[in-house]
Each structure stands twice: as C-alpha cells, then as structure tokens.
C-alpha positions in Angstrom: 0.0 0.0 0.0 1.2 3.5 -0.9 2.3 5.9 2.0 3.9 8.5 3.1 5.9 9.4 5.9 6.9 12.7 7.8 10.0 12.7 10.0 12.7 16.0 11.5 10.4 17.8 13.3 11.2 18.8 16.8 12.0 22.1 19.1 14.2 24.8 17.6 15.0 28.0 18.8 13.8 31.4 16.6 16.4 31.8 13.7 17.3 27.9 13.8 16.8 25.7 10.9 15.0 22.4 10.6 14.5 20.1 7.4 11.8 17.7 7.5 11.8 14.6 4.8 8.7 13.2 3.4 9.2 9.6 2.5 7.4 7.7 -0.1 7.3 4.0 -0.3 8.5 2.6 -3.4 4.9 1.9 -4.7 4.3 5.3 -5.3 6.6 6.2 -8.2 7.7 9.4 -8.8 7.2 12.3 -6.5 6.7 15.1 -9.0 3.3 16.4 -7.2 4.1 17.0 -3.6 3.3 19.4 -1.4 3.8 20.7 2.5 1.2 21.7 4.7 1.1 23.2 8.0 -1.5 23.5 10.6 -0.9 25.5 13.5 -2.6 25.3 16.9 -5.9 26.0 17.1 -6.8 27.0 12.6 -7.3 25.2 9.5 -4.2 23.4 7.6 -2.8 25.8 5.3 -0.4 24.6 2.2 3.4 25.5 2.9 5.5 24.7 -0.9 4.7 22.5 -3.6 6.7 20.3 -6.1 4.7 21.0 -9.5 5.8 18.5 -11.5 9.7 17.7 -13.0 11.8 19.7 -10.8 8.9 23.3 -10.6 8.5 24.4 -6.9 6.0 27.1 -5.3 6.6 28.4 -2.1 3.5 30.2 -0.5 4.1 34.3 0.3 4.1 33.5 4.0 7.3 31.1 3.9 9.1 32.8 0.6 12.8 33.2 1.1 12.7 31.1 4.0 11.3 27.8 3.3 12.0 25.4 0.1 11.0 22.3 -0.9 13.5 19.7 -2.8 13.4 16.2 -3.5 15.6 12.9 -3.9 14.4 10.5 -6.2 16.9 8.5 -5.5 16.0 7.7 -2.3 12.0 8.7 -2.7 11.8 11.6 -0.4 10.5 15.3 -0.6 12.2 17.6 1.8 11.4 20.7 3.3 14.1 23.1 4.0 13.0 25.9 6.7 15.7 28.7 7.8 15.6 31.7 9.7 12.2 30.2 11.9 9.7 31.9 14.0 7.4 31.3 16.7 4.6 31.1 13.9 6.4 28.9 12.2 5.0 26.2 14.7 2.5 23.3 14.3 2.4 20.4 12.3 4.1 19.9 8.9 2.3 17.0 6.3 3.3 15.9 3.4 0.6 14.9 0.6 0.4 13.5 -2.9 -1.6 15.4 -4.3 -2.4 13.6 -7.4 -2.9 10.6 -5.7 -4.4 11.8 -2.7 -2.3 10.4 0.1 -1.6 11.8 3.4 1.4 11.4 5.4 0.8 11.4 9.6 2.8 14.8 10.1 5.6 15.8 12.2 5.3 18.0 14.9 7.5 21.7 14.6 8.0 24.1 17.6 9.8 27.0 17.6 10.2 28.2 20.9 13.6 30.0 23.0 
C-alpha cells in the first residue's frame, strides 16, 4: 500500500533551521506532485511549498525566502528546507500527494527559546 511518511520535526529556537523529509514508499513512483502543509494550533491546515511537477517548486508568500521544498528521487523523499524560523512557524508539517491523494501522519514543529 502506498504511504507516506513525515520525519525531523522537533524544538528549535527562533532563527534555527529544521528540514523535514517526506518519504514515499517505493509503490508510489515518482514524487513530482508533492506538497507541504502546515497547521498551526488551534486553525485550519494551510499549504506551505509544492513540487509541481519535474523539478517546478511554489513556495506560499508566508514562507518565501525562508522555506524550500526539494526532493531525492533516488531515495523517494520530498524535503522541506526551513531557515531563519519563528514562533509562527510552529504546528504540524504533512506531506501529501496530491495527485494521488495520500496523506502522510505529520511531524510536529515548535519553535520556541
């Protein structure tokens, strides 16, 4: 069965840096329509960056300059790259196919000094 599978989340201080992987089992095949999502405490889940097919990438206004999204076909995993954090940078991070409509757990972020 096809999944997905968040993991490098954890507490960082403000200005830190954190990349979070997104791995696919092999069943999937390729990873070309990927995208981040975040949901912080207490509001809706709101997209993060997107892989748009073949090596395109959109990072949302909120996160641009700061956050990127990358992957490693090679070893099937999107990543998300996240520099220069805030405190509202916090909540969880998911990963989802969305051509195929599949959900990974999430990982847990907190920012916090």
């Amino acid at each position: 069965q096809a999944q997905l599978a968040e993991s490098g989340g954890g507490v960082v201080q403000p200005g830190g840096s954190l990349t979070l992987s997104c791995s696919a089992s092999t069943t999937i095949g390729d990873l070309d329509y990927v995208a981040w999502w975040r949901q912080a405490p207490g509001k809706e889940r709101e997209p993060v960056a997107r892989l748009t097919g073949g090596w395109y990438t959109e990072v949302e206004d909120s996160w641009k300059g700061r956050f990127s999204i990358s992957k490693d076909n090679a070893k099937n995993t999107v990543y998300l790259h996240m520099r220069s954090l805030k405190p509202d940078d916090t909540g969880v991070y998911s990963c989802n196919d969305y051509r195929r409509g599949l959900w990974g757990q999430g990982t847990q972020v907190t920012v916090s000094s």
